[in-house]
N, C-alpha and C positions, 0 to 999 in steps of 0.2 A: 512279258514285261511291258510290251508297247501298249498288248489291249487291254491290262489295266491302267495303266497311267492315262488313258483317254475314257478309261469308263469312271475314272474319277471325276467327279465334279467341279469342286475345289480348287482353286490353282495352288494352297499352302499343302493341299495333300498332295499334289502331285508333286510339287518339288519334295516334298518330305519322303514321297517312294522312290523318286531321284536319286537324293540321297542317299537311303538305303541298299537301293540296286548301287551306286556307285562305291557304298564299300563293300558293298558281297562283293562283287567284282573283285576290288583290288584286293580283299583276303581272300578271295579262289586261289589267288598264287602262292599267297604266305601270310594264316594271318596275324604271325607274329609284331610286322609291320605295319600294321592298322595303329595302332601305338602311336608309332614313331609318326605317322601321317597326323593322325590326329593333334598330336603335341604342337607338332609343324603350325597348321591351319590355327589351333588357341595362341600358340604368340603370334602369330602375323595377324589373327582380327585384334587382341587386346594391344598391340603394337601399334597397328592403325588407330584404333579409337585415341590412344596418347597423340599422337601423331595428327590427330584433327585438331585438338584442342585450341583454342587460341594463344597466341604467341603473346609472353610479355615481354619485355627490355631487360637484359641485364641485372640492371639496378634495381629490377622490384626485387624484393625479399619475402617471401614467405614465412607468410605470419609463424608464431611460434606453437605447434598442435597440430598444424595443417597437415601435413603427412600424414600423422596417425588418423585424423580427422577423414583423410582421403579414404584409407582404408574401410575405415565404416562405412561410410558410402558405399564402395563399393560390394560389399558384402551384404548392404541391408537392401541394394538395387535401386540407387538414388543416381543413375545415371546422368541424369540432366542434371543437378547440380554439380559432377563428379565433372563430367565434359566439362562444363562453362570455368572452372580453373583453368588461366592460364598456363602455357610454362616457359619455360625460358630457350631463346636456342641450345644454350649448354644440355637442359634437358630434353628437349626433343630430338637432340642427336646421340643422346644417351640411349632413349628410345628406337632408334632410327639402328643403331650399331648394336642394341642387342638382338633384334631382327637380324641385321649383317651377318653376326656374327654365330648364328644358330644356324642360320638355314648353310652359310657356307662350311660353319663345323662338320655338319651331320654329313653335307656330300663331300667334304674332304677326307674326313673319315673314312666312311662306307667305300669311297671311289679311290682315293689316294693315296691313303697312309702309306701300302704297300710299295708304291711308286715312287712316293718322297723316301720312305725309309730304303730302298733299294739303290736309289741313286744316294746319298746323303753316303751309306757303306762302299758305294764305289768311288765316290771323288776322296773318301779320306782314306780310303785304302791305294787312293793315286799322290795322293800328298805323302805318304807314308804313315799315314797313322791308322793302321788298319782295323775296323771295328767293325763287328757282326751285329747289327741292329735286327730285332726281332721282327719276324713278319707274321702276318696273322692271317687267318683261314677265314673272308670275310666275306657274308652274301650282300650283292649289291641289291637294295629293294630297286624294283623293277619301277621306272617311274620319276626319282628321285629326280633326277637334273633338271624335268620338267615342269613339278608342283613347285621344286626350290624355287625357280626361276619365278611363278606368276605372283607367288607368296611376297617375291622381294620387289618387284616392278609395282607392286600394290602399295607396300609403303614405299616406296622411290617416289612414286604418282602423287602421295598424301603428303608427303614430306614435301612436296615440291610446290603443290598445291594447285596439280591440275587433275585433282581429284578426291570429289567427297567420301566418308568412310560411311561404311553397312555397317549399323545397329545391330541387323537382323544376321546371329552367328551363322543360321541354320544355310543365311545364301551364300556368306561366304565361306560354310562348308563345301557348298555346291559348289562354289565358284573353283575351289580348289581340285577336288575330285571329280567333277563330273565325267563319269566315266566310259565316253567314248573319246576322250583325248587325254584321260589318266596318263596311261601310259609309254608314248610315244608322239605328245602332241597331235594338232598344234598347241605352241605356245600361246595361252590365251591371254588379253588384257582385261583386268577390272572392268574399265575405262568399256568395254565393248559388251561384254558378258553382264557385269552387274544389272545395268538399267533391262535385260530382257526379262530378268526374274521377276520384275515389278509386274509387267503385264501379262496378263492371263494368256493361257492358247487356246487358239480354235482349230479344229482340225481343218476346215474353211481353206484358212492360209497355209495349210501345208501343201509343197508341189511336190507329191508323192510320186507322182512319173518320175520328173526330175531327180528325186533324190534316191528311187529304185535305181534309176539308168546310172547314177553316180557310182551306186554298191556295187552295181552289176562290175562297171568298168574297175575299178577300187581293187575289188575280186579278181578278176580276172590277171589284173594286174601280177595280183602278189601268188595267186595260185597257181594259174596258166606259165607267167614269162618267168617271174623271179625262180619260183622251186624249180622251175626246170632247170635252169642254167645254173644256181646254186649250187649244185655237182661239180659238174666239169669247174668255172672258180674256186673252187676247195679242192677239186684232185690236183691243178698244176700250181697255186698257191701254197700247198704242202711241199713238194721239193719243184721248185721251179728250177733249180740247176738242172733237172734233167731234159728237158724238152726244149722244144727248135723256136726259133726267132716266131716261127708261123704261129707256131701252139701259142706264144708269148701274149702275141697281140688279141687272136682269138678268146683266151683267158680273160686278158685285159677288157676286153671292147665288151665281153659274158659280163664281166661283175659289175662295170660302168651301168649298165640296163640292170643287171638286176638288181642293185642298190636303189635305183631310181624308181620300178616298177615295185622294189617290194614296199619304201620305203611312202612315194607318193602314191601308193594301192593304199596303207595304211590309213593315211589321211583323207582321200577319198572317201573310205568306207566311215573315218570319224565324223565327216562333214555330211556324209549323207544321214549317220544316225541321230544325230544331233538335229538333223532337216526334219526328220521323220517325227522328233519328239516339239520343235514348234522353235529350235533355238538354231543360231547365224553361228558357227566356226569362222575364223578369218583363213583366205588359201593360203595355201604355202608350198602350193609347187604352180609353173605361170610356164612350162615345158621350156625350160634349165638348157636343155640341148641343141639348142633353136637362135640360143643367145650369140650375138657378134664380138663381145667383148669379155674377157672376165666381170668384167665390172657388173653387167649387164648380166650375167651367170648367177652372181652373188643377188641378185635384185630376186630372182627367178627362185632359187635353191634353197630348201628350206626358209621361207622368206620370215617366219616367225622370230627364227631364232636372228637373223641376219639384222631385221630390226631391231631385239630384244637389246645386241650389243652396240649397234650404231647408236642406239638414245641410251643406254646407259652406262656404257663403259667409254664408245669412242668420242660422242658429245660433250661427256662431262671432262674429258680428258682436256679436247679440243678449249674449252670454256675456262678450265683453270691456266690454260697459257696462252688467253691470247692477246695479249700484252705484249707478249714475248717475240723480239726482233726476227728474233728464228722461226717463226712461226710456221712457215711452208717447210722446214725439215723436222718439225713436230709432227706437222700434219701426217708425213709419212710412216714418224717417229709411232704417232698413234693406231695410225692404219696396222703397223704391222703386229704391234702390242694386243690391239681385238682380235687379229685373226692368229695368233698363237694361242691365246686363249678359247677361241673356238676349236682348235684343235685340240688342248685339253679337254675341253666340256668333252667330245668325242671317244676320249679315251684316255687310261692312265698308264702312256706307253713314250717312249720316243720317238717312234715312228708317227703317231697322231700328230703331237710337238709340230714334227718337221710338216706333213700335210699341210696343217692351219698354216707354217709360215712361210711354205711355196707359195701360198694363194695370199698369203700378206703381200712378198715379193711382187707377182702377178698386178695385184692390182696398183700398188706406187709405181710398176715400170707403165701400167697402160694409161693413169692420171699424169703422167711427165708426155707420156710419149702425145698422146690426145692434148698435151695443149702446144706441144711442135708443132703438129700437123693440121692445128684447126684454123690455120687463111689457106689451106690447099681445100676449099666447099667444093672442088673438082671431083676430088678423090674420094669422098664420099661412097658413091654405089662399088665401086672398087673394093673398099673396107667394108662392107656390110656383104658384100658376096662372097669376098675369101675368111672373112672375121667367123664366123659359124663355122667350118673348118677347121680351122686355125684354131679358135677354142677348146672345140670339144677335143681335138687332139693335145690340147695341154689339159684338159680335165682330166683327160686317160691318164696320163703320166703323170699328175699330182696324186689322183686320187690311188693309184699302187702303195703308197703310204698309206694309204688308207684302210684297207685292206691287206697289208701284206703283215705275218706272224711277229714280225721284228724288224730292226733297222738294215739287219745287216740283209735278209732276204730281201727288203724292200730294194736296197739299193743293188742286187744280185737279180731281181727284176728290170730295173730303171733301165739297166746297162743292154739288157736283151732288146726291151723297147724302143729307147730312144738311139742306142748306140748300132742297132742290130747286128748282137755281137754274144753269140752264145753257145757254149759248149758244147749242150745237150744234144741227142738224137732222137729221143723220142717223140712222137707227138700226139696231141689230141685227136679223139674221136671228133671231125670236123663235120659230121653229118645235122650237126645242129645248125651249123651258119647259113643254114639257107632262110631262118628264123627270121634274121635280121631284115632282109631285103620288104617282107609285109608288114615286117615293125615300123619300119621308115616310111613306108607310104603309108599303113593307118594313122601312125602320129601325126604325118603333116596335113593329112588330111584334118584330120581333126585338131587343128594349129588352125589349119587356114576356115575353120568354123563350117565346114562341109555336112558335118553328121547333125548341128548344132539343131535343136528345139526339135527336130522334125514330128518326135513320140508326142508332141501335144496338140498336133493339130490330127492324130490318126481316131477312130470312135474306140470308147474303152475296150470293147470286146478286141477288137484286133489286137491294141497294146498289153490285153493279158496274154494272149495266142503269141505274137510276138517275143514277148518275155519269156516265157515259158519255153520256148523253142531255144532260145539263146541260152535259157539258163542248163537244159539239156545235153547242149551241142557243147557248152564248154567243160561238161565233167566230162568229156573224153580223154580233154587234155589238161587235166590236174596230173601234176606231181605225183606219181606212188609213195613219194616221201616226202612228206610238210615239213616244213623248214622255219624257224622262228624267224620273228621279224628282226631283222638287222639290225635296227634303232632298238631293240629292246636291249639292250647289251650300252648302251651310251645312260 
């Protein structure tokens, strides 16, 4: 795929085999969902072009003919004078909420119905009016919360007007599928990705070291650390009533890393494919576990999505009430409302619910508590050396919701970890924990920028011999048994 897309000439051919590979791709898994993607991408670009148009007053009126008149237009490909009509805010938000209201249908749908319809039968069979709502056998397309999300942020961007619309369908097909972060992100912006498809690539400016050494690591990640420990998090996440306080945390502290390693392995490997083809992914992991504060976690953590909802959910929240005398129990009001929501995006369970809303809680208590403490500048080095502790030990115990089958295991977890308080006898095979202790020093090693550039100043010959050795020495210690990526399931 790579060596043709660079023996092409053309830069419109090579986005167009772009293109192509990026829906063979997404129909290798299912291509009955090519469909539904495709549908997606034609209202968000013909939503956008409405959505540029210029804005009239209210009060104009449309002449009498003009609609049908529009239509012609648009059918005969009179674009330019089709754009240059006005419309009215009434209908540009007409425009703006049939986008809304498609892309959030379709992953309500596919991700929720069963969720909404399950709970909906339990609270009125709690009321007493007991009623069996049907549930349905649904495949979630692989992908969806992600393209939903860049589809809607593009008209949010136009609508808003800090951002021009693509003419050109074919880019912001691309722009949608490009399919090394189809799947699993990152969450890309228009705003970022559009203007790269304008200029041509040369292989010149690609840092192919760089973006090897990225895959390498990416790989390693999700092959070497995640599959491993994937195991044991699924043996004692299945009945965690039976095992010891010891096994509890061990589980715990397994799935923390391997979430992290399978899910920022992903991205890594997205950002390097993407390197290798001539185009910028934005990062979305800044090493999460390294962080002093929640807050500072959430900066780090998936950082795609963490902005995707601070500008568009919690901003605009923030923005329609700030007027309002209350406004600092808004502020919290809102904090906590996005990150419940992120918890659904994650999953359609109650346990996910509760996850997003520890980490809502989390962060209102660390913004109250950070402006108590901010005339003690004493205590500063104080709280940034026990704060990385202190975090990552409430990451562990949020994210058990995260991970656990249901609420009531979660919380039958919680009570082992944080309570150390647990029935069980049994315990894990603990011959993997010695894992951790080279995990913690590679990572901070490579935190503290130690490993950083070194492969571009070595002569080619050595950095293939090098590579080559590494890529070798780490299929000793792949998985016997691959393990899908974790985020493919959100």
């Amino acid at each position: 795929m790579f060596c043709i897309y660079w023996a092409l000439r053309k830069h419109n051919h090579r986005k167009f085999w772009l293109l192509v590979c990026s829906y063979s791709f997404y129909g290798a898994w299912d291509w009955r969902f090519l469909s539904l993607l495709l549908l997606s991408t034609a209202i968000g670009y013909f939503a956008g072009l409405m959505l540029s148009k210029p804005q009239e007053q209210d009060s104009q009126l449309v002449e009498k003919g003009e609609t049908k008149n529009r239509w012609i237009k648009l059918f005969s490909g009179d674009w330019d004078t089709l754009l240059a009509k006005p419309l009215n805010q009434k209908q540009r938000q007409a425009w703006l909420a049939l986008c809304l209201v498609w892309n959030l249908g379709i992953l309500g749908f596919f991700k929720y119905y069963n969720f909404f319809a399950d709970s909906a039968s339990n609270l009125l069979t709690f009321l007493g009016l007991p009623v069996n709502l049907t549930t349905l056998e649904i495949i979630l397309p692989v992908g969806i919360s992600f393209y939903t999300f860049q589809i809607l942020s593009y008209c949010f961007d136009i609508y808003l007007g800090k951002l021009k619309t693509t003419r050109n369908f074919g880019d912001f097909a691309l722009f949608v599928a490009f399919f090394p972060q189809l799947v699993a992100g990152p969450i890309v912006r228009a705003s970022s990705f559009l203007p790269q498809l304008l200029t041509p690539k040369t292989i010149n400016e690609v840092d192919i070291r760089g973006c090897l050494m990225l895959f390498f690591v990416g790989y390693f990640k999700k092959a070497c650390i995640a599959d491993n420990l994937s195991p044991l998090a699924d043996q004692y996440f299945a009945n965690p009533e039976i095992y010891t306080v010891l096994s509890c945390w061990f589980a715990v502290i397994a799935f923390v890393i391997q979430v992290y390693c399978d899910f920022s392995g992903y991205s890594d490997m997205a950002i390097a494919c993407a390197g290798l083809l001539g185009y910028k992914l934005p990062l979305n992991f800044n090493f999460p576990y390294f962080a002093s504060n929640i807050t500072d976690f959430w900066q780090r953590w998936h950082i795609t999505l963490y902005n995707w909802l601070r500008d568009y959910v919690y901003f605009p929240l923030m923005i329609k009430f700030r007027k309002n005398q209350y406004i600092e129990l808004l502020a919290y009001g809102n904090i906590l409302i996005t990150m419940l929501l992120s918890g659904l995006w994650h999953g359609a369970a109650w346990h996910f619910v509760v996850w997003g809303g520890l980490n809502g809680i989390a962060l209102i208590f660390h913004k109250q508590w950070s402006m108590w403490i901010a005339p003690y500048k004493q205590l500063l080095p104080l709280r940034n050396i026990l704060g990385i502790p202190l975090t990552f030990y409430w990451v562990c115990a949020s994210t058990i919701f995260l991970r656990s089958n249901d609420l009531a295991s979660g919380l039958q977890v919680e009570k082992s970890f944080v309570f150390l308080n647990s029935s069980g006898s049994q315990n894990l095979d603990l011959q993997m924990a010695w894992i951790f202790i080279p995990l913690i020093i590679m990572h901070w090693a490579n935190y503290k920028g130690w490993f950083r550039d070194w492969w571009e100043k070595i002569p080619q010959w050595s950095f293939a011999v090098f590579y080559g050795v590494l890529v070798s020495t780490i299929l000793r210690f792949i998985a016997i048994s691959p393990q899908p990526f974790v985020y493919f399931q959100f």
